[in-house]
N, C-alpha and C positions, 0 to 999 in steps of 0.2 A: 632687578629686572624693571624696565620700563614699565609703565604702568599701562600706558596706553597700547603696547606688544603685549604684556598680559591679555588685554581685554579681545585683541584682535583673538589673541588664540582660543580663548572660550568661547569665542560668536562661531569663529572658524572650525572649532571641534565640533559643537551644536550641530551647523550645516551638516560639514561629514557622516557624523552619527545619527542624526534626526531622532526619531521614536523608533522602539521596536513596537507592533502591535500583536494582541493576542486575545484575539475577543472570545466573546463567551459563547457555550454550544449552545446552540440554538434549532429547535424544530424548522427544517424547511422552507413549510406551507408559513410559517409565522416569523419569517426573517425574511430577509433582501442581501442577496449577494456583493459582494465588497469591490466589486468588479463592475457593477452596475454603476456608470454615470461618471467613472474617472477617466482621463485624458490616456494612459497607457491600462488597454484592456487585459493587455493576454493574451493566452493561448489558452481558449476556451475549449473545453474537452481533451487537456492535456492526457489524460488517460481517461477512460469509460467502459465499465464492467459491460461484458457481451451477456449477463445471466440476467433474465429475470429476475428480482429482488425486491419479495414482501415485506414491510416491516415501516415504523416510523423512522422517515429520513433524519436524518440532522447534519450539521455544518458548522464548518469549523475554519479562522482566518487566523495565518500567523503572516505578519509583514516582518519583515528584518530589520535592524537600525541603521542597517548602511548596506552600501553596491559591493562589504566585501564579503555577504554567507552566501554557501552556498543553499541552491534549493533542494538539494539531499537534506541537508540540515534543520530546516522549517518542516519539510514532509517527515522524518523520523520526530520532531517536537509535537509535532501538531497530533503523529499518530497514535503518540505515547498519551497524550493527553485526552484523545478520545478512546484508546483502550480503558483509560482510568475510568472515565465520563461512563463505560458499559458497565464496568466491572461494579461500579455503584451501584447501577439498574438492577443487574442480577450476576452476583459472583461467578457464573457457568456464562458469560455471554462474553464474546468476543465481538471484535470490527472487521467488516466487511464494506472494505471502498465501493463504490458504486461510481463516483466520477469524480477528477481532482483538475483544480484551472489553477495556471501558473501564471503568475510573469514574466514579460518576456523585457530584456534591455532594450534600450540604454538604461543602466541603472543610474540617474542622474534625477538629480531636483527631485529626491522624493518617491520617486519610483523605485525602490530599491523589491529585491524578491520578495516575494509573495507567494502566498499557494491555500486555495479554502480547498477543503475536501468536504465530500456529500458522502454520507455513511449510515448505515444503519449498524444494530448492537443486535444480533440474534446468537443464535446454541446449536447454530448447525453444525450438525457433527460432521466432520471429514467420512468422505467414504471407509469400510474400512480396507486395509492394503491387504490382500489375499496373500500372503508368501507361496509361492512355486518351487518346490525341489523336483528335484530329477527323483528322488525317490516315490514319490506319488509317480512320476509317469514311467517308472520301472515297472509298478504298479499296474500300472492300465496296460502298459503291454503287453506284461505275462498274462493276466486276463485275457484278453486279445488271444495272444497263442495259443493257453487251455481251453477256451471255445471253437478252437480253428478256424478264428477269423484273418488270424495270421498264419506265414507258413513259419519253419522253427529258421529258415534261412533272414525270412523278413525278421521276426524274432531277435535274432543275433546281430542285424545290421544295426535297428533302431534301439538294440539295449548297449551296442559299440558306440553309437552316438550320443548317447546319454551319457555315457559314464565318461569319455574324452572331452567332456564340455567342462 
């Protein structure tokens, strides 16, 4: 092969490919957004948690190496990597997004996808899921009827509905 087609094609793959980036997690209040002061901003407050949320923020930037990943991609890397970033802190602590900014195209000259997400590491437990059977409110009915708060007709209707469900 040509030597100088060679060369074109590694300057030319470089281009295409550029860097991937993947910085380090960082405190909030003690970093600067990756988003701050470049030529293509984003979509600032691409998602943004509705809850109140205590705890030390931190941030997390994955750029891609090229215009062809997608941004599911960076956001399931990014998120893996700050599960890990908790699980360090304390083995019982998950991540809880709080707000994440993307990229937005033309994916050209550098601007390839992007996505920092803002997070905190806490041990909030999930509510717990109550299970509901029909057998508890077969329960509450017949109670119901043995106090004759029902009549045995009402009785029969709401224990036919329960059981048909």
């Amino acid at each position: 092969m040509n030597k100088s087609i060679l060369i074109s094609l590694v300057i030319g793959s470089f281009l295409i490919t550029g860097c991937a980036v993947k910085s380090e997690i960082k405190k909030v209040n003690e970093s600067k957004s990756h988003f701050e002061d470049v030529i293509y901003t984003g979509q600032k407050d691409f998602y943004k948690s509705s809850e109140k949320l205590e705890g030390q923020k931190y941030r997390i930037f994955h750029q891609a190496a090229s215009g062809f990943v997608a941004t599911r991609a960076l956001r399931n890397s990014a998120m893996k990597r700050a599960l890990t970033f908790c699980k360090n802190i304390n083995p019982t602590f998950n991540v809880t997004k709080i707000s994440e900014h993307t990229g937005q195209p033309p994916y050209i000259l550098g601007n390839f996808p992007k996505i920092e997400i803002i997070f905190i590491c806490n041990d909030k437990i999930k509510e717990k899921v109550i299970i509901h059977n029909k057998y508890d409110d077969l329960k509450k009915i017949k109670d119901l009827y043995d106090n004759g708060t029902l009549t045995e007709d009402e009785y029969l209707q709401e224990k036919k509905k329960l059981l048909t469900k």
